[in-house]
C-alpha positions in Angstrom: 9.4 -5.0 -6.0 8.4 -2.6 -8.6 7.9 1.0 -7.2 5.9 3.7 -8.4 6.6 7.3 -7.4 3.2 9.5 -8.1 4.7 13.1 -7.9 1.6 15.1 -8.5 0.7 18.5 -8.6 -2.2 19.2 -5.8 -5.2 21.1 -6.7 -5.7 23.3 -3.4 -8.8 21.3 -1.0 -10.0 19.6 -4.9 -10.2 16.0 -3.9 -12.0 14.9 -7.1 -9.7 16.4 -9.4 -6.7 15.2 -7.6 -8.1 12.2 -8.0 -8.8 12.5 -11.6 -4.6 14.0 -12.3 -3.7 10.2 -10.1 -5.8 8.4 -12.3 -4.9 10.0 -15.3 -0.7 9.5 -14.9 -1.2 5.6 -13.8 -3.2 5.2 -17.1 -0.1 6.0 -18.8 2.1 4.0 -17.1 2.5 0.3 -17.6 2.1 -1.3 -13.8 2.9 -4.7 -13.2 0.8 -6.4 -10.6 2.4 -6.5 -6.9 3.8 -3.5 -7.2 4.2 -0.5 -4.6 2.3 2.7 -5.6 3.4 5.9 -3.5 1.5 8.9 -3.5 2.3 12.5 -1.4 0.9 13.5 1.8 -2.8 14.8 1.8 -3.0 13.9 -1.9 -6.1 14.9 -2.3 -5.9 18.4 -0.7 -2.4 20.0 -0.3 -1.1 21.1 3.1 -4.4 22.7 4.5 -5.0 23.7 8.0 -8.4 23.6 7.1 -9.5 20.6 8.5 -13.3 20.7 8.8 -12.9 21.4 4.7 -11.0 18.5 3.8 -10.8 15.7 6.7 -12.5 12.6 5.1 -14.2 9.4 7.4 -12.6 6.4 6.8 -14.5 5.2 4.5 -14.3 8.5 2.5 -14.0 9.8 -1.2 -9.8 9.2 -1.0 -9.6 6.0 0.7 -12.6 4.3 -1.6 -10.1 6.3 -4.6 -7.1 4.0 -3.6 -8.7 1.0 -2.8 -9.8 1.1 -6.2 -6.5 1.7 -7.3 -4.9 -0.9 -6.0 -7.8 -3.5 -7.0 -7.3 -1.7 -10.5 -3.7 -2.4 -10.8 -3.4 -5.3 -8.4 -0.8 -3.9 -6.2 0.3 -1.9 -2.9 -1.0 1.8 -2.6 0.2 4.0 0.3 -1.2 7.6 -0.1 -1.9 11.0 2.6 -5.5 11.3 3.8 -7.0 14.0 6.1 -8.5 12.3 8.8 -10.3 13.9 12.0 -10.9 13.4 15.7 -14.2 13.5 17.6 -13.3 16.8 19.2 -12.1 18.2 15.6 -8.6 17.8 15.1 -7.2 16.3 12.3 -5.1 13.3 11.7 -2.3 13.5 9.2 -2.4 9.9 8.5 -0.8 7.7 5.6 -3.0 4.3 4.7 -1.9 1.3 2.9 -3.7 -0.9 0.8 -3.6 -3.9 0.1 -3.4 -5.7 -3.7 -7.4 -6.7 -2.9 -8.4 -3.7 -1.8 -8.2 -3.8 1.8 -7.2 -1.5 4.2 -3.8 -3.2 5.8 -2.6 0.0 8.0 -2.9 3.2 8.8 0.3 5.9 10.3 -0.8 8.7 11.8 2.2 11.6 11.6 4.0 11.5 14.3 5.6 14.6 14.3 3.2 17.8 13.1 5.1 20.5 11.7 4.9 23.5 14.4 6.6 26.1 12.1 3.6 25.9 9.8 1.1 25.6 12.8 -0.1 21.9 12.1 0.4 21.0 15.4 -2.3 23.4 16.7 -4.7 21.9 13.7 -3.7 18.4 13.9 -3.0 16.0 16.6 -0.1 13.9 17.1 0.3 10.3 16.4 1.9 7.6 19.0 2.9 4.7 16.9 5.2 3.8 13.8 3.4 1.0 11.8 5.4 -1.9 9.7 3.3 -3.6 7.1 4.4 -6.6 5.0 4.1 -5.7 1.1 4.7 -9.3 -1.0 7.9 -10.4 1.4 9.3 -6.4 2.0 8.2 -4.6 5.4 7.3 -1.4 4.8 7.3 1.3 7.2 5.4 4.4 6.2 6.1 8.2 7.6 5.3 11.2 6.8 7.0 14.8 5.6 8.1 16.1 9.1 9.0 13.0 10.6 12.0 12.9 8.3 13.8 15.5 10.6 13.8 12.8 13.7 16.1 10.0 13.4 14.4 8.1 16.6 11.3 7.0 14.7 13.0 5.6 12.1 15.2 3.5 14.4 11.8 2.4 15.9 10.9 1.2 12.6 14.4 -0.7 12.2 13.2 -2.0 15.9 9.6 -3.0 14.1 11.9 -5.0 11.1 11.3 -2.2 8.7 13.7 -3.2 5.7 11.4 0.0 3.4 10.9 3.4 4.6 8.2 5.3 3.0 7.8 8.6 3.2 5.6 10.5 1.9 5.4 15.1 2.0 4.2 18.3 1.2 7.7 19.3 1.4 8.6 23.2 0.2 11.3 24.3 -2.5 12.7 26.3 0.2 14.6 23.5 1.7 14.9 20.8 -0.8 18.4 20.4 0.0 17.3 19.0 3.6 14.8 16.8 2.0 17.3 14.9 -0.7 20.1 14.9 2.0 18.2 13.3 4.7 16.6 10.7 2.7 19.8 9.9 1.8 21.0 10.0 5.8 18.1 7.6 7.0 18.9 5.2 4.0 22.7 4.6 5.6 22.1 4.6 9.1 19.2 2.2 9.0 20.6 0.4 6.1 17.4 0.0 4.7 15.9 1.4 1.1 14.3 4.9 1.2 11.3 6.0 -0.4 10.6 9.4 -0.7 7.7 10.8 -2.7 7.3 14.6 -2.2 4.9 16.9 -4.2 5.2 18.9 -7.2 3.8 22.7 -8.1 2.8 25.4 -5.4 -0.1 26.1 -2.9 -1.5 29.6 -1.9 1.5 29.3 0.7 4.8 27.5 -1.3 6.3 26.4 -4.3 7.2 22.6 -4.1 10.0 21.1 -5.8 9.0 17.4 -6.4 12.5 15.4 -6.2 11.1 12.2 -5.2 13.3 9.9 -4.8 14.1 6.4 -4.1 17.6 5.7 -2.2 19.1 1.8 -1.5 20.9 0.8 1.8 24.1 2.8 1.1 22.4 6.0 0.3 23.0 6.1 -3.9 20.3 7.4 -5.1 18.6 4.8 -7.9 16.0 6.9 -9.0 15.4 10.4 -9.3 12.3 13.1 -10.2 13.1 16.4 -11.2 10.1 19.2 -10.4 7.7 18.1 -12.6 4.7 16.0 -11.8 4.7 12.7 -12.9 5.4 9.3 -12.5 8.7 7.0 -11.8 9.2 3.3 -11.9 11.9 1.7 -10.1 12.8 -1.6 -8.3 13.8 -2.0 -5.3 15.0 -6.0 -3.9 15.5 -7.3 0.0 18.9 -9.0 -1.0 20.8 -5.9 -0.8 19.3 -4.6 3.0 19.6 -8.0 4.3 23.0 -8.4 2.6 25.0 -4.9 3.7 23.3 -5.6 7.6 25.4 -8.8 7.5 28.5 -7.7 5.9 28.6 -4.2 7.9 26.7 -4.6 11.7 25.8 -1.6 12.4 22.5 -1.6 13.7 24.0 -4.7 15.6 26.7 -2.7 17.2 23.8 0.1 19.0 23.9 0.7 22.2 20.5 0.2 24.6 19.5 3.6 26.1 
């Protein structure tokens, strides 16, 4: 599968020109169809606590945004959308599209980040999703949920051979970011996505390094701190080649 990493630069609670900055780096980009295009959590708004500003229904500005990409381009789109509850918290959720247009899942985070108060804004998602992208199955998280090595193991559980994950993730500690995308890559044998965000909010500087890693953690592709786009392929053959030869996940012990 071709993969796109979509490392943008968030205007601060400006869906329509975040919008308008996707849709402008995809036009330069040559994408065949079936491919996998990843953009950052809460695309369209940057890390706001502001939820009554930016939530969007589900058949909102963003999500009609990606479904047209994806018809556009013929391919997968997973992107972050503020969603909210009845009783007005929000829903950090990641939605996948389908290559028609469809809606095929949606994550909600799992994990809200309590050092920057999200988990007072936003409530807390049960369940990890797997969704089968043209013969990969893809399991999308989000920013925080990087930090807890369980819920990717529930994915493996799910048969998550593709880890998405998608953040608003600060220059502060980029190291933690590269390093354990590289971690949950080995441990779960599985490919690694991880498409972070470029530029700064009223709040933090970002550093961008999105970054795809394969089953034994090398890094294959690589963004620096600018926005833009990065191609890269990722292939099945390898996870389900380096689970037979090395057993890990085999070897677990039930809790």
């Amino acid at each position: 599968m071709n993969v796109l990493l979509c490392q943008t630069e968030i205007h601060w609670e400006e869906s329509a020109a975040n919008h308008k900055d996707v849709q402008k780096l995809l036009s330069q980009q040559v994408v065949a169809p079936q491919s996998l295009i990843v953009l950052p959590e809460m695309f369209h708004c940057g890390f706001s606590m502001n939820v009554a500003g930016i939530a969007e229904e589900k058949e909102g500005a963003s999500t009609i945004f990606l479904q047209s990409l994806a018809r556009q381009y013929q391919s997968w789109v997973i992107g972050g959308i503020t969603r909210q509850t009845r009783d007005g918290l929000g829903l950090n959720t990641a939605v996948a599209i389908s290559p028609d247009g469809m809606v095929s899942a949606e994550y909600i985070k799992n994990h809200p980040f309590s050092l920057g108060g999200e988990n007072a804004h936003f409530q807390a998602g049960h369940d990890v999703v797997v969704v089968e992208m043209g013969g990969f199955q893809v399991c999308p998280l989000i920013c925080y949920d990087l930090r807890f090595p369980e819920i990717f193991r529930r994915g493996v559980d799910l048969g998550a051979e593709v880890f998405v994950v998608i953040a608003n993730w600060p220059s502060r500690r980029v190291d933690h970011w590269t390093t354990l995308l590289r971690a949950r890559a080995i441990e779960n044998q599985a490919w690694v996505i991880g498409v972070n965000r470029a530029g700064s909010d009223p709040f933090h500087p970002y550093p961008g390094q999105s970054l795809v890693a394969n089953p034994h953690g090398v890094v294959t592709a690589h963004l620096d701190h600018q926005p833009g786009i990065l191609q890269s392929s990722i292939d099945t053959g390898m996870v389900h080649d380096w689970r037979m030869q090395f057993p890990a996940l085999r070897d677990r012990k039930s809790s």
